[in-house]
Structure formats: structure tokens, C-alpha cells
C-alpha positions in Angstrom: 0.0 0.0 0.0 1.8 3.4 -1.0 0.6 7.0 0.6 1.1 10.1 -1.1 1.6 13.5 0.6 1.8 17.0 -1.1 3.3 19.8 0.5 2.7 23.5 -0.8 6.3 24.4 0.4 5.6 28.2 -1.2 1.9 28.7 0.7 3.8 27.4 3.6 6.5 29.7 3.5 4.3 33.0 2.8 2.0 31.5 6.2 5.1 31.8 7.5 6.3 35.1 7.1 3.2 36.8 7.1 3.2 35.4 11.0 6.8 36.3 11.1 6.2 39.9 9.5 2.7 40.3 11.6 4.5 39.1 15.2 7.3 41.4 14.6 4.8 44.8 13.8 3.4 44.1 17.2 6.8 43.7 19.0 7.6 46.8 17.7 4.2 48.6 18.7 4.6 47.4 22.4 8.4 47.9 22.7 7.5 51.6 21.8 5.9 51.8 23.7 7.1 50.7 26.7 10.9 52.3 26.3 8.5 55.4 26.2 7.3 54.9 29.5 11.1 55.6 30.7 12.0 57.8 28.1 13.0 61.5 29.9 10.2 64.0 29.1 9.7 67.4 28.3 8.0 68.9 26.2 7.6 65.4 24.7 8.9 65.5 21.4 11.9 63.2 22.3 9.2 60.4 23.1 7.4 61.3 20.0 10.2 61.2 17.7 10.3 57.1 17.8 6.8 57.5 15.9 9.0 57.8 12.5 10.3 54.6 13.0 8.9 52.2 10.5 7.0 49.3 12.4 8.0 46.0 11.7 11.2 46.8 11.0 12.5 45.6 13.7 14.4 49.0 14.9 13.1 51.8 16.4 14.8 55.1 16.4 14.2 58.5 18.8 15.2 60.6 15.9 16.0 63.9 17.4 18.8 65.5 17.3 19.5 65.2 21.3 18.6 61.8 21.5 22.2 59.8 22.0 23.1 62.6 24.3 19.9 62.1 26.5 19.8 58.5 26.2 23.4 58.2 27.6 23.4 60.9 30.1 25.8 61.0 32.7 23.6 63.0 35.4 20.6 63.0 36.8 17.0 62.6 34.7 14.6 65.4 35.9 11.4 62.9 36.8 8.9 66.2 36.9 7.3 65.1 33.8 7.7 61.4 33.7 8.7 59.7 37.3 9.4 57.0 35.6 12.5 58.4 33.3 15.5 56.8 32.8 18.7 57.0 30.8 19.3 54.3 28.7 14.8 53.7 28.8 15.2 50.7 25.9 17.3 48.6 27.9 15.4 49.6 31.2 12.5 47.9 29.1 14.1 45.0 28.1 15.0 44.4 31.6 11.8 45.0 33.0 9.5 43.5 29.9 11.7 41.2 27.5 9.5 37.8 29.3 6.3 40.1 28.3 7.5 40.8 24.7 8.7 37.3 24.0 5.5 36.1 25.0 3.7 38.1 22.8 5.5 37.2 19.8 5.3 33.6 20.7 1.6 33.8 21.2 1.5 35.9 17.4 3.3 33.3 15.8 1.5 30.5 17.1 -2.0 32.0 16.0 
């Protein structure tokens, strides 16, 4: 007795990276968003400038022109506007959320 299988190995692969692709656009959205929640505030246009990055890229980027200087700062963060600032605010939210975001890309990708 002989079975035959087919496999679409193309549909498979676009399934694939459309999870891949969609997963990723939502790792993006939430690590925003929470780097933003320790991200030094003024007036808020430093927290606001990530929103050029293009999502589901896979890198974000606080494109003003003060942003590496602020993001490695070597004194204090005024907290007035945001308690919650930080220098360095990506890696604070890796360290705080990186279970969080793994899980949500895990639970994307196994839709």
C-alpha cells in the first residue's frame, strides 16, 4: 500500500512570514511603547520622535537630534514630567518587559 503526501512548500513559507512579519509589527508597537514609558520627558517631542520609525522593521529610532546625548546621560534625569524616566529607557524595558515581549510574539506566531 503506498501513501502520497503533497506539500505546498511556497503557501507554507508565505503563512510563515506573514506570522513572522505580523508578530514582529506588534513587537515593535509594544516595545514603543514601553521604552516610552522611561524615556525623559519634556515637552515630549523626544518620546514622540520614535513615531518615525517604520514598524515591523525591527528597529526603532528617537530621531531627534538630542537623542544619544539624552539616552546616555551622565547626570541625573529630571522625573517632573515622567517619574518614571530613565537614561538608557530601551534597555530599562528589556529588563523589565523582555518575558512580556517574548510572550507576545510567541503567542503571534502560534496563531
Amino acid at each position: 500500500m503506498e501513501t502520497k503526501v503533497s506539500f505546498d512548500k511556497a503557501g507554507c513559507k508565505r503563512k510563515i512570514q506573514g506570522r513572522v512579519t505580523l508578530a514582529q509589527k506588534k513587537l515593535d508597537s509594544q516595545v514603543m511603547k514601553d521604552a516610552n514609558y522611561f524615556c525623559p520627558q519634556d515637552t515630549g517631542a523626544l518620546q514622540k520622535s520614535v513615531l518615525g520609525s517604520t514598524i515591523g522593521s525591527g528597529l526603532l529610532t528617537w530621531a531627534i537630534d538630542y537623542a544619544k546625548k539624552m539616552y546616555h546621560f551622565k547626570g541625573r534625569v529630571s522625573k517632573e514630567s515622567n517619574p518614571n524616566a530613565s537614561v538608557k529607557w530601551f534597555e530599562v524595558a528589556k529588563s523589565r518587559f523582555t518575558e512580556k515581549w517574548t510572550k507576545l510574539v510567541n503567542d503571534e506566531y502560534s496563531k
